[in-house]
C-alpha positions in Angstrom: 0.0 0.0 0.0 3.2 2.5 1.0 5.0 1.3 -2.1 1.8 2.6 -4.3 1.5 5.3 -2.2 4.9 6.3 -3.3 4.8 5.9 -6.7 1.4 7.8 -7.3 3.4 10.9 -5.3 6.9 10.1 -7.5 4.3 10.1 -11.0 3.1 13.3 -9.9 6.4 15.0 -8.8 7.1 14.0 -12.2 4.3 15.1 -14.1 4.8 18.5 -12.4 9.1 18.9 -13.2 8.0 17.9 -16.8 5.1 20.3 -17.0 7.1 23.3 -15.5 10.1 22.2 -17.9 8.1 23.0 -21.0 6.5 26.0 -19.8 10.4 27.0 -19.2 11.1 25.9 -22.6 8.2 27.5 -24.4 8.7 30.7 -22.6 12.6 31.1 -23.0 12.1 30.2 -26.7 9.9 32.9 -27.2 12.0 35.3 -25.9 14.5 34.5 -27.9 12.6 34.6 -31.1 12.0 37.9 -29.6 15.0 39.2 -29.4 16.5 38.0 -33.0 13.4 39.0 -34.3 13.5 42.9 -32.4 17.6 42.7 -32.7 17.3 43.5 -29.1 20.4 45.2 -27.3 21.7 45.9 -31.1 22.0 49.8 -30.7 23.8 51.8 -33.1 25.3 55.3 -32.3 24.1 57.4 -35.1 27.2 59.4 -36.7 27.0 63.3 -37.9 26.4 63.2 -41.3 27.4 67.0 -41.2 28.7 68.0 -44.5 28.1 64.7 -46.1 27.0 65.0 -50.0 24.4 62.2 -50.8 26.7 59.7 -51.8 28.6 59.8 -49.1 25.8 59.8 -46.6 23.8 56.8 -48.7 26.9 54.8 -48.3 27.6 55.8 -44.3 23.7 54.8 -44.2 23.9 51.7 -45.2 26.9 50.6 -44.0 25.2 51.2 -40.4 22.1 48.8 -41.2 19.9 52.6 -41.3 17.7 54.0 -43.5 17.7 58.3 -44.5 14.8 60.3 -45.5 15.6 64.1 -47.3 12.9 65.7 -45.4 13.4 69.5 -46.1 16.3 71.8 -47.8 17.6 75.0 -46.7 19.2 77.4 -48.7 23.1 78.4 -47.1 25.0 81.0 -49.2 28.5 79.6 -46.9 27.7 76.0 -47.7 28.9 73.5 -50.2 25.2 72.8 -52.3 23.6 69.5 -51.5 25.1 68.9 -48.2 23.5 67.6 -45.4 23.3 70.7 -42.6 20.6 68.9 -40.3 20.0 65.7 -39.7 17.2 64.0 -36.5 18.2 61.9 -34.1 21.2 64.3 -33.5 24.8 62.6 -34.0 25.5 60.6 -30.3 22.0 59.0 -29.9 21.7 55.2 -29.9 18.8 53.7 -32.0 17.8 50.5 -33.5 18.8 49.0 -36.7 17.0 50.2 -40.0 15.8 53.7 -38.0 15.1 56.4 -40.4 17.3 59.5 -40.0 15.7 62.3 -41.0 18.0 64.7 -43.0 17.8 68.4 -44.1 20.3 69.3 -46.9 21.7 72.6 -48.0 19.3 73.6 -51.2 21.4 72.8 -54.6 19.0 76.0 -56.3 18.0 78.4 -53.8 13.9 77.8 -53.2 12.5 80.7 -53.8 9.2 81.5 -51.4 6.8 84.3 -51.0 7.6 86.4 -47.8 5.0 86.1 -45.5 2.7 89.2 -43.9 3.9 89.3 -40.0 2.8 92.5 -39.7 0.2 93.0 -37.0 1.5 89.7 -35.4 3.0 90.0 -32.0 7.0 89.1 -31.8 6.2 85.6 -30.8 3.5 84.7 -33.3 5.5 86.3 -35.8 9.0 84.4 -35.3 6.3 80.9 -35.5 5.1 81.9 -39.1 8.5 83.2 -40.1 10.2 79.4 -39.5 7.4 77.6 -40.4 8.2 79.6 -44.1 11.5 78.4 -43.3 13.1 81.7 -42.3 15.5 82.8 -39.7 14.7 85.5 -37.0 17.9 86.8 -36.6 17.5 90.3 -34.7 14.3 92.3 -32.8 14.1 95.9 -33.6 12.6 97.9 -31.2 11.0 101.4 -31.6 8.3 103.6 -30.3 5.0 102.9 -30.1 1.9 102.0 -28.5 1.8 98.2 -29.4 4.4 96.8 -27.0 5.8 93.8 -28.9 3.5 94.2 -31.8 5.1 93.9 -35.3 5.5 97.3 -37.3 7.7 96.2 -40.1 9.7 93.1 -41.2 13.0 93.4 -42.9 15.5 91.7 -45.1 19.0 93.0 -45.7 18.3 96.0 -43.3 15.4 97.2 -45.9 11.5 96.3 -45.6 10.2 93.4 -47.6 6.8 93.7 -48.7 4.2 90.5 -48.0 4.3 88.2 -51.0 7.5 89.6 -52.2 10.1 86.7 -53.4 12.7 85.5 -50.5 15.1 83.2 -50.5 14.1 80.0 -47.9 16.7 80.2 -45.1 17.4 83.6 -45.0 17.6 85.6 -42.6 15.2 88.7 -41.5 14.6 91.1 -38.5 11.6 92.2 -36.7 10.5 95.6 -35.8 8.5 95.8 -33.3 6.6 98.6 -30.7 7.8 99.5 -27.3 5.8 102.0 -25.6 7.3 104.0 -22.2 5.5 102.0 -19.4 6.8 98.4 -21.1 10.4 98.9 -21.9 12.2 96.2 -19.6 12.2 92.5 -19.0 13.9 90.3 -17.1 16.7 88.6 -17.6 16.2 85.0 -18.8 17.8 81.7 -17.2 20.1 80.2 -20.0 22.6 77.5 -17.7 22.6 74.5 -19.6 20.6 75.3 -22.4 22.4 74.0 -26.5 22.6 77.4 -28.9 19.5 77.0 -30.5 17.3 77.1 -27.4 19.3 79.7 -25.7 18.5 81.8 -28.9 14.7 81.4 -28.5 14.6 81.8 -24.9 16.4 85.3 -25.6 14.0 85.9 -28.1 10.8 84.8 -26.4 12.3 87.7 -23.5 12.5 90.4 -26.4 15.8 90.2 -26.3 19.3 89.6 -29.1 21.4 87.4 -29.2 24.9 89.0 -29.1 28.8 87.1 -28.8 28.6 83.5 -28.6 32.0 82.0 -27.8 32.7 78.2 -27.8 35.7 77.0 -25.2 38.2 74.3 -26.8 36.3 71.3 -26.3 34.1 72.3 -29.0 36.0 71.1 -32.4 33.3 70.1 -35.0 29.9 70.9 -35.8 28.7 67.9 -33.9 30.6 69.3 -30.6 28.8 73.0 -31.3 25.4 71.2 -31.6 25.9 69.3 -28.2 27.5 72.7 -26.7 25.6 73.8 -23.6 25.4 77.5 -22.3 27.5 77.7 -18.6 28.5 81.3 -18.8 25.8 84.2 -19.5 26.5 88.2 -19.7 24.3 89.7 -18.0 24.1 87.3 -15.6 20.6 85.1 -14.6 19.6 86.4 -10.9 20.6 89.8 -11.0 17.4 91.1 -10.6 18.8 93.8 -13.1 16.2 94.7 -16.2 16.7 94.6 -19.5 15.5 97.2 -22.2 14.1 95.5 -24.7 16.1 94.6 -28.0 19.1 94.4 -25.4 21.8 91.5 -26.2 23.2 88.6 -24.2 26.3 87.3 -24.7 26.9 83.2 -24.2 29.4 81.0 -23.5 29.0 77.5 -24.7 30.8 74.0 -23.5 30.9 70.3 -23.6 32.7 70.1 -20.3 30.3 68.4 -17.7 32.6 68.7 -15.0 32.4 72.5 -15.4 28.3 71.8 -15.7 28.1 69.7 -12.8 30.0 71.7 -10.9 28.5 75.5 -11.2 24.7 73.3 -11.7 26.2 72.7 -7.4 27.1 76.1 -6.9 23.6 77.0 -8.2 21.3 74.8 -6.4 23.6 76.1 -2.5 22.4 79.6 -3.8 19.4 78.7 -4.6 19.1 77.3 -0.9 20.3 79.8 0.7 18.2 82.4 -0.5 15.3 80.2 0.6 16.8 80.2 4.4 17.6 83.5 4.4 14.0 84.1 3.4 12.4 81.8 6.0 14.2 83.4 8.4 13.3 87.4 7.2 9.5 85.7 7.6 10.7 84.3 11.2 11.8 87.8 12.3 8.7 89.2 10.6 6.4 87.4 12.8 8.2 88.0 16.2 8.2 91.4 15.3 4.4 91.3 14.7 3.8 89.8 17.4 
């Protein structure tokens, strides 16, 4: 009776090792069909195609398993025609194999487009239709009038440009815009670790210029100036000081992170300091009341 006893457990035990070794099998199979099938791990660092003509980046392409798509083109007058000037992801990211890169080449024939009406606009609405035309703000006039931030004229090559009238696509125009006597000042923005391109709108979205941007010697290509992030600014963040509008702010741009890291620390003891300092004016406050 024990010894059937003991083989009616043992046929079970058995049953059960077997059961739980195919679901083991099954499941670790499909895994790995899963991961030859997604190529999972296989991450490839996308390389700056800065520069490249379409040859050479249709070879670089495929040599790295990708695929490119030519999704705009910009017209440069400093630019060999036909080279790539932008590409998305940004040179350094990891992605999968055949991910589409996304490319924007320098215009072999300039594209000629109608200059849009941002007259009317205010500054900000105006600088979103001018690049969505695929022109460049590159400087905010300021001059008297009632319409604070209001746009009075638009200008190419220091001379107005009537709506409608021809343009190159990528060029560059300036703004004028109304500043009346009660709103001539702003603050001054917060541009720490922010790349060129987003300091440049944050400056703009304050009605401010851009003035000297100076790169420090760890910047050495176009890929390092695109990665470049801003730890110097002139005038400084936290000054309390205003601006007058159309004012410039001078950057200073690096790949360093130690440098980062270490004035991002500097920062954030400021930063809590001025909140004791605070807590404690309210403390005194409060006895004083009292």
């Amino acid at each position: 009776m024990e010894s059937k006893k003991s083989n009616s457990i043992k046929f079970i035990l058995k049953n059960i090792l077997y059961a739980f070794i195919l679901v083991f099998a099954v499941a670790y199979g499909t895994l790995l069909w899963l991961d030859i099938y997604s190529h999972h791990g296989d991450y490839i660092e996308v390389p700056d195609y800065s520069d490249m003509t379409i040859d050479e980046l249709s070879k670089s392409i495929n040599e790295k398993n990708l695929r490119y798509r030519i999704i705009d083109s910009l017209y440069i007058p400093n630019k060999k025609r036909g080279v790539v000037i932008n590409q998305n992801p940004q040179p350094g990211f990891f992605v999968k194999q055949n991910r589409k890169i996304f490319i924007t080449i320098n215009a072999i024939k300039p594209q000629i487009i109608k200059m849009p009406n941002l007259i009317g606009l205010s500054m900000r609405k105006a600088k979103s239709d001018a690049e969505r035309h695929g022109l460049i703000v590159k400087e905010l006039i300021y001059q008297e009038d009632i319409a604070t931030n209001y746009v009075l004229d638009q200008l190419f090559n220091k001379s107005s440009i009537e709506p409608s009238e021809k343009i190159i696509k990528g060029s560059s125009i300036s703004l004028v815009c109304g500043i009346s006597p009660d709103k001539r000042t702003t603050n001054v923005p917060d541009l720490f670790n922010r790349s060129t391109k987003q300091a440049i709108n944050n400056i703009h979205n304050s009605s401010l210029n851009i003035g000297k941007t100076t790169y420090d010697n760890t910047i050495k290509t176009s890929k390092d100036s695109l990665l470049a992030k801003v730890w110097k600014q002139y005038p400084a963040f936290g000054t309390k000081r205003q601006l007058t509008l159309g004012s410039k702010i001078n950057i200073w741009l690096t790949k360093d992170t130690e440098i980062l890291d270490r004035i991002s620390e500097i920062r954030e003891a400021e930063k809590q300091r001025l909140a004791a300092e605070k807590l404690q004016q309210e403390a005194e406050q409060k006895q004083l009341e009292s």
